[in-house]
C-alpha positions as CSV (number, residue, x, y, z in Angstrom):
1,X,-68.8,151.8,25.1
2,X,-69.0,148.7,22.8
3,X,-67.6,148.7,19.0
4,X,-69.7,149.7,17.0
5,X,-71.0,152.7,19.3
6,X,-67.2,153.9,19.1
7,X,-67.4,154.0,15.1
8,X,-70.5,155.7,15.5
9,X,-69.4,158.4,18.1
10,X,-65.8,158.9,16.4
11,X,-65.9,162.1,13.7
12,X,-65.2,160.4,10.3
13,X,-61.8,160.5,9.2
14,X,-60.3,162.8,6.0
15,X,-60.5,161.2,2.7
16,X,-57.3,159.5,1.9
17,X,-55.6,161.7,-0.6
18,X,-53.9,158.3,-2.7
19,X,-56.6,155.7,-4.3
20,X,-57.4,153.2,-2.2
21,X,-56.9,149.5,-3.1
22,X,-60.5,148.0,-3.5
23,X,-60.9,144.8,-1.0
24,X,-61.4,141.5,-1.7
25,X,-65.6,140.6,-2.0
26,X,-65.7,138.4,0.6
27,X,-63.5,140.8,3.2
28,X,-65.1,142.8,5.8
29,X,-64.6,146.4,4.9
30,X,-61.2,147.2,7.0
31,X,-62.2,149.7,9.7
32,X,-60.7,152.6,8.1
33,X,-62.9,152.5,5.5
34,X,-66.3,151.9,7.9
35,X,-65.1,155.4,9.8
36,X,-64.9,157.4,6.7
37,X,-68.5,156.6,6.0
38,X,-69.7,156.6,9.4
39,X,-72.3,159.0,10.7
40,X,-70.6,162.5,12.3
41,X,-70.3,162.6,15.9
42,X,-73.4,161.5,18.1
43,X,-72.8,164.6,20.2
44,X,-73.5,166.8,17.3
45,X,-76.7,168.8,17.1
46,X,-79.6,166.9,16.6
47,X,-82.3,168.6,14.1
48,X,-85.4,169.3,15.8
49,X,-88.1,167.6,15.8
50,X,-90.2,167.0,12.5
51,X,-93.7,168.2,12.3
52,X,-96.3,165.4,11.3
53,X,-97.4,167.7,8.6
54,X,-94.0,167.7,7.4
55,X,-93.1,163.9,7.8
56,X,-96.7,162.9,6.4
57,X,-95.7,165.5,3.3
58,X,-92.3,163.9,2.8
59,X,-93.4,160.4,3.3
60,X,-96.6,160.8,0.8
61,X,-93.2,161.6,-1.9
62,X,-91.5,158.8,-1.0
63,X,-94.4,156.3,-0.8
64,X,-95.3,157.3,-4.9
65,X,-91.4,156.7,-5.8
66,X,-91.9,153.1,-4.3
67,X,-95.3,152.6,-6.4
68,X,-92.9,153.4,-9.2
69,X,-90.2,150.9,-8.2
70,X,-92.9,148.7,-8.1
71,X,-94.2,148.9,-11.8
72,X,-90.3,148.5,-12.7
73,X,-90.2,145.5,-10.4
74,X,-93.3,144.1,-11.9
75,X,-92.1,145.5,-15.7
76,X,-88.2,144.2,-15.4
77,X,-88.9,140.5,-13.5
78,X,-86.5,142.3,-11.0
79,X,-86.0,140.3,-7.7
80,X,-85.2,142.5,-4.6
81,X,-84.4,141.3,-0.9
82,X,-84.4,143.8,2.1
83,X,-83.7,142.5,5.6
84,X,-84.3,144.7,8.7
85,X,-82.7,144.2,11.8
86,X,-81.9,145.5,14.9
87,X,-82.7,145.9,18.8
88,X,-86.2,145.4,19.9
89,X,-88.2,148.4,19.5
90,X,-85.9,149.6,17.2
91,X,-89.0,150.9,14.9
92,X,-88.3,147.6,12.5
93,X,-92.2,147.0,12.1
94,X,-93.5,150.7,11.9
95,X,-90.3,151.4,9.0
96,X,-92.2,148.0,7.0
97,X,-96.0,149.2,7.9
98,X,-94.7,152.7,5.6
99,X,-92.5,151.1,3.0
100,X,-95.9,148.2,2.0
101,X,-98.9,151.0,2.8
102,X,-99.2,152.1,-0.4
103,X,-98.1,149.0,-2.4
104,X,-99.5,145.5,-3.5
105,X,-98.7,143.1,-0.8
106,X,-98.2,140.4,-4.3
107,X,-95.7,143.1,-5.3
108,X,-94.0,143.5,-1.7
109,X,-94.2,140.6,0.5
110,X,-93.4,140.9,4.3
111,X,-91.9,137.8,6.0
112,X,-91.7,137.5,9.9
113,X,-90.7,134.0,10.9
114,X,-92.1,132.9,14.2
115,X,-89.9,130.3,16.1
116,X,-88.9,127.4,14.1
117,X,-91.8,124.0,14.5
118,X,-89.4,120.9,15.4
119,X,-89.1,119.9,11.4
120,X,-88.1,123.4,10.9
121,X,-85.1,122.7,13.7
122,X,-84.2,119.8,11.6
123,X,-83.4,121.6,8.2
124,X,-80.4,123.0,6.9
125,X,-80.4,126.4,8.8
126,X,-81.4,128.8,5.7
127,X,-83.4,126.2,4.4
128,X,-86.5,127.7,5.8
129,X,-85.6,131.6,4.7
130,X,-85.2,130.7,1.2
131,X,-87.8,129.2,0.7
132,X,-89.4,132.8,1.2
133,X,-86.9,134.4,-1.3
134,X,-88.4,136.5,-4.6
135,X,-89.6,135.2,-7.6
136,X,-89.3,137.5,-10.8
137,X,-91.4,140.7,-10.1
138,X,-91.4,140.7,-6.8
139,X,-89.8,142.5,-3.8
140,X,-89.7,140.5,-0.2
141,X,-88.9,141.9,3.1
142,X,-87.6,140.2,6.2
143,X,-88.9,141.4,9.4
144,X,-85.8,139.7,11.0
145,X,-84.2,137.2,9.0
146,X,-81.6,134.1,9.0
147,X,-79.4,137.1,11.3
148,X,-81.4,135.7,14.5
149,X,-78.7,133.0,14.3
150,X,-76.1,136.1,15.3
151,X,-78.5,137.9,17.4
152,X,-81.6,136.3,19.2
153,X,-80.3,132.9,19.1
154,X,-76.9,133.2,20.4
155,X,-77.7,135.8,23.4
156,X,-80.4,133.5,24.6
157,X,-78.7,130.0,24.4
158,X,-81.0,128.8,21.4
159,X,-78.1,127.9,19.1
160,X,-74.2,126.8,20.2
161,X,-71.5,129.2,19.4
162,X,-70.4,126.6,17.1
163,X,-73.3,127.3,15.4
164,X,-72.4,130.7,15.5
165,X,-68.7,130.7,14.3
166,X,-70.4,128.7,11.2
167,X,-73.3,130.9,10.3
168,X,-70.9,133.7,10.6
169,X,-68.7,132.3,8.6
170,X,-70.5,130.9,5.6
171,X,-73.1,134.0,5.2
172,X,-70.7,135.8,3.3
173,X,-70.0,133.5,0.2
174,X,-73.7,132.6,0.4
175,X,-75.4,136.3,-0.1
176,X,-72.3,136.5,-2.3
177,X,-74.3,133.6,-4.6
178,X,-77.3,135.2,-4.0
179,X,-76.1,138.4,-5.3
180,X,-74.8,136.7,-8.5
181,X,-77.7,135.4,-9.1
182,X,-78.9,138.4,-9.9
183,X,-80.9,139.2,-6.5
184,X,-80.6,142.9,-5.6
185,X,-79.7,142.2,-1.6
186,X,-80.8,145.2,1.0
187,X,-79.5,144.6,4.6
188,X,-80.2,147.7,7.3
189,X,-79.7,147.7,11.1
190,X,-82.3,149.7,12.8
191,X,-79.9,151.3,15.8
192,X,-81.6,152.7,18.7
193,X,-80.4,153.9,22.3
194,X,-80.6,152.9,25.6
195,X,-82.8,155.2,27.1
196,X,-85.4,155.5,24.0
197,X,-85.2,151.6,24.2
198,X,-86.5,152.2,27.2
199,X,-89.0,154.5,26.8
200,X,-90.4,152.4,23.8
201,X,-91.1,149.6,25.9
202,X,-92.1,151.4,28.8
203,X,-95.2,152.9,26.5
204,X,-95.6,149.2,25.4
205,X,-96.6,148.4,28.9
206,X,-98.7,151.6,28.8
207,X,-100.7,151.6,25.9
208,X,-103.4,149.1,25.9
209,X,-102.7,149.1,22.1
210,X,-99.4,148.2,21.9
211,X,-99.2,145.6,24.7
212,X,-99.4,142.7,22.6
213,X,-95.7,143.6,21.1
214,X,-94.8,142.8,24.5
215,X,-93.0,139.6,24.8
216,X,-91.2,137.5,27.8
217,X,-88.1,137.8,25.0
218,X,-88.8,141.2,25.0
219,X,-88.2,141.9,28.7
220,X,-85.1,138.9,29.0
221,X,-83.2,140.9,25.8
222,X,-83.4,143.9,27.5
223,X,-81.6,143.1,30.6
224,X,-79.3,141.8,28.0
225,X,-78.2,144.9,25.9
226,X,-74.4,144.2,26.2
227,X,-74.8,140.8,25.0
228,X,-76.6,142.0,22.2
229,X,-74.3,144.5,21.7
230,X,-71.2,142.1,21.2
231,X,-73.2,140.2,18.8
232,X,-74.1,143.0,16.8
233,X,-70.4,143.9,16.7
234,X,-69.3,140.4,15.6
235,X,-72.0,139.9,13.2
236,X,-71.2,143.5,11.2
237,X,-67.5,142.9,11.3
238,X,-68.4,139.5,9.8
239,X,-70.8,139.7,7.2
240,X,-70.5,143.8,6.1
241,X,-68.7,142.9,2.7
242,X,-68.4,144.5,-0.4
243,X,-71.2,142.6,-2.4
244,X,-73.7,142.7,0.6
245,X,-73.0,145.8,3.0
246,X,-74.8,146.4,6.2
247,X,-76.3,149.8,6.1
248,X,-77.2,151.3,9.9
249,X,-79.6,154.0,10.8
250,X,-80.1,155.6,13.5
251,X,-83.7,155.4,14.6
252,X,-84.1,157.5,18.2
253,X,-86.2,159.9,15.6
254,X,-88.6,157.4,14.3
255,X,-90.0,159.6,11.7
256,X,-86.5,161.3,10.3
257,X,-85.1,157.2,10.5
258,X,-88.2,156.2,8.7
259,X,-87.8,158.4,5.9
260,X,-83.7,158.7,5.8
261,X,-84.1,154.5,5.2
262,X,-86.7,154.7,2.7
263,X,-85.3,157.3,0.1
264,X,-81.7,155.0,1.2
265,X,-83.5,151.5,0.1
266,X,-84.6,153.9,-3.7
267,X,-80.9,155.1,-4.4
268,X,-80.1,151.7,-4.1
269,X,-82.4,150.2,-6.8
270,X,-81.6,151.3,-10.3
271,X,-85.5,152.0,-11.3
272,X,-86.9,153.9,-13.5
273,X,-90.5,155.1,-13.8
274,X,-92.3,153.7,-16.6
275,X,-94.2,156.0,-19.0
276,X,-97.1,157.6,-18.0
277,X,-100.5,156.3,-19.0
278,X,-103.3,158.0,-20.0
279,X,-106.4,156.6,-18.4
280,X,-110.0,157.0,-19.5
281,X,-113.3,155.5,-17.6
282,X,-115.0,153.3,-19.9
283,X,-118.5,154.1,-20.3
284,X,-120.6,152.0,-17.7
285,X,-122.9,149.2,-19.6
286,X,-126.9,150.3,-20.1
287,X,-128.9,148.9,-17.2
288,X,-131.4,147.2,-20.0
289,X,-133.8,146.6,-17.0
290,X,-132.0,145.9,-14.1
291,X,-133.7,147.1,-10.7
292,X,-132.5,146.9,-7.1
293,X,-134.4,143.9,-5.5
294,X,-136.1,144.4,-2.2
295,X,-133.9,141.8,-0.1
296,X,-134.4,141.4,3.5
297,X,-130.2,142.1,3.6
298,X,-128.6,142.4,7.3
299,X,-127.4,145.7,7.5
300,X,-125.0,146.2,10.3
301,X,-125.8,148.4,13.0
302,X,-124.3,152.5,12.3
303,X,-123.1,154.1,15.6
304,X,-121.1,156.5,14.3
């Protein structure tokens, strides 16, 4: 059992009874403090299954508190960065598809790097994630971000650890500026097991419409999942600090994950709806005339 699946499994421990000595920004958040706020045992019950009616009903709730965030966004010139990571298949596109459905993709803009051109290669290593970062108003969100260096990269040879030791070592004081800039900085790890790993890629192979999320990386990082794992375990001890914590769900239970990270990523954002609006239809203008012309248009052809 690797690190962080240890925190994960262990019962979280009694609330020390003296006030604790904040840490430093820049520490990782000592290990006594990650088990008190760790999840309860994974071998306690598991809820049962949520209905669709039930996660579509929840979801519709959540979905109108982000169209709110959004007019504060918009209203404030608020800047907001929220980076998803975690395994393949560990529901990373499917949590973005509901947080941007109901939004305006000017408002919430989705980044997902493909592998860096040979210019790319040449730039400072966050050069070309920055360049991505919000303007006033706006809300971005990485679909993987600058942590492939800690992840992808380094458990497939594409960086040295070198390169690895350094990312990891100057991330912190870097979101640390970022922060104090005024950037409100959102980083989750999508967690998901072994066996519904698994079964999530198995149905990839499958399903005729999911195929094309089927990659060779896919299939090589699978047979890798303690590699992973030890990456994942030096990059949280690493760069979970005070000013820019990593925040890790559980995500066997897409909907329940989807939901628990959405109404997460709300308490985190001090909005506020704006006032309500009272909205009238104008009156449409007078037709003085006007007549539908007989145009030889090409309708298209109306199977169903």
């Amino acid at each position: 059992m690797n690190t962080l699946e240890k925190t994960i499994a262990r019962p979280p421990a009694a609330p020390a009874k003296a006030k604790a000595k904040a840490p430093a920004q820049l520490k990782a958040a000592p290990a006594k403090v990650k088990a008190q706020r760790a999840e309860p045992a994974a071998k306690a019950a598991k809820p049962e299954k949520m209905s669709r009616k039930d996660y579509e009903k929840e979801l519709a709730k959540l979905q109108v508190e982000l169209c709110y965030l959004q007019d504060w966004v918009r209203e404030t010139g608020a800047r907001v960065i929220v980076v998803c990571e975690g395994r393949d298949t560990a529901g990373k596109g499917g949590l973005i598809k509901r947080m941007t459905e109901r939004v305006s993709p000017r408002t919430f803009r989705v980044v997902a790097l493909s592998a860096p051109t040979e210019r790319e290669k040449s730039m400072l290593y966050l050069q070309r994630y920055i360049q991505h970062f919000p303007a006033g108003g706006e809300v971005v969100i990485f679909d993987r971000s600058w942590y492939n260096r800690a992840g992808v990269e380094r458990v497939m040879g594409f960086c040295s650890d070198e390169q690895v030791r350094s990312f990891l070592k100057i991330t912190p004081p870097v979101e640390l500026a970022i922060v104090r800039s005024g950037v409100i900085l959102l980083k989750y790890w999508l967690e998901v097991s072994e066996e519904e790993q698994t079964r999530r890629l198995q149905d990839r192979i499958d399903d005729g419409r999911k195929v094309w999320k089927l990659s060779p990386m896919d299939l090589k990082s699978y047979s890798r999942w303690y590699e992973y794992s030890r990456a994942r375990d030096d990059m949280l001890k690493a760069t979970d600090t005070e000013v820019a914590p990593w925040h890790v769900a559980r995500t066997d239970d897409k909907r329940r994950g989807r939901l628990n990270i959405i109404s997460h990523l709300l308490s985190q954002v001090p909005y506020k709806p704006l006032a309500h609006r009272d909205i009238t239809l104008p009156k449409r203008q007078h037709p003085r005339g006007y007549t539908e012309p007989d145009l030889p248009l090409r309708y298209i052809p109306t199977p169903f």
